[in-house]
C-alpha positions in Angstrom: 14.7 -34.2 -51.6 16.4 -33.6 -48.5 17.3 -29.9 -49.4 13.5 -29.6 -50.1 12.9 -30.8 -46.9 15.4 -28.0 -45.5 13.4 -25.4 -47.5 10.4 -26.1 -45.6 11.5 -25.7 -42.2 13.5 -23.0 -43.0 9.9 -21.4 -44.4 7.7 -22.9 -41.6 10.5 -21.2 -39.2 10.2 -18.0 -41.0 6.7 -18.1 -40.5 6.3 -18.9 -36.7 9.1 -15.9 -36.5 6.4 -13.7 -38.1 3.3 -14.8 -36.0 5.3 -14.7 -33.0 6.3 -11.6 -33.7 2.4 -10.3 -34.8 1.2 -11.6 -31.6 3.6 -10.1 -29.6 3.0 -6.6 -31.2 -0.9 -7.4 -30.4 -0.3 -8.4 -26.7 2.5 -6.1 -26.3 -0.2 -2.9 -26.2 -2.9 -5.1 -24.2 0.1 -6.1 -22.2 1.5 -2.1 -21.4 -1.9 -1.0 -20.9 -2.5 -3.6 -18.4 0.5 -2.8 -16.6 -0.2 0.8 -16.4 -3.5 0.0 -15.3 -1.9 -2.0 -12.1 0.6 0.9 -11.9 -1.9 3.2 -11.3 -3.7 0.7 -8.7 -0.3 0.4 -7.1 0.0 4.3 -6.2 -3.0 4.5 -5.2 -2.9 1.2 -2.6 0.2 3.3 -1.3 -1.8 6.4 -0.7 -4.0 4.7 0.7 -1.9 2.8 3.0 0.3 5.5 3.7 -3.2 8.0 4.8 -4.2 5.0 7.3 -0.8 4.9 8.9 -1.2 8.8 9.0 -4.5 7.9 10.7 -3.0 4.9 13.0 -0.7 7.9 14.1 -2.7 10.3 14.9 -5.3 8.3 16.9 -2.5 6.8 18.9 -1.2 10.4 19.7 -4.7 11.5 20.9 -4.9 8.4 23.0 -1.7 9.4 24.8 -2.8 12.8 25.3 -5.8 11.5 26.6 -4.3 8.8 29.3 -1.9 11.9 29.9 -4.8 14.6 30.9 -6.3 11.6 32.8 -3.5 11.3 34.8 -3.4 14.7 35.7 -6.8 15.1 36.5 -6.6 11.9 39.1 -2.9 13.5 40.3 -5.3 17.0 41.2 -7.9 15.0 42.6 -5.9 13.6 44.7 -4.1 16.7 45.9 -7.3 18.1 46.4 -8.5 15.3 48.5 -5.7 15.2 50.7 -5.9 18.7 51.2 -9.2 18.5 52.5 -8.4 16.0 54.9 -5.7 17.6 56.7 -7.8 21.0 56.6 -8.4 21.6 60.3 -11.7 24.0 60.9 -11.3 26.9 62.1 
């Protein structure tokens, strides 16, 4: 009786080995194309992150350009002003 009882479990064991095995082989391919699917979502969250750091960049290049021909333009003014101060008529 006992060694009956063995035989079962030793078939029910068998068994779950085989459906966990058959549903692993079914959820392994949902599984791997789900992960390439994020993958691919991955790449392109980088590009796109990378392309607005690119953008960050660039606009905070042109700002400094900007503040920079500012500068210059109030440093001319004010040469220019001055200049016309201490003009004397003639």
């Amino acid at each position: 009786m006992l060694l009956d009882g063995e035989g079962f479990i030793g078939e029910l064991g068998e068994n779950i080995k085989k459906l966990e095995k058959q549903r692993d082989e079914e959820l392994g391919g949902r599984l791997t194309e789900l992960e390439g699917g994020l993958k691919e979502k991955e790449k392109e969250n980088l590009k796109a992150e990378t392309n607005l750091k690119t953008v960050k960049d660039i606009k905070k290049q042109e700002e400094k350009k900007i503040t920079q021909i500012q500068r210059g333009m109030n440093t001319v003014r004010h040469y220019q002003h001055r200049n016309t101060c201490f003009e004397s008529p003639i």
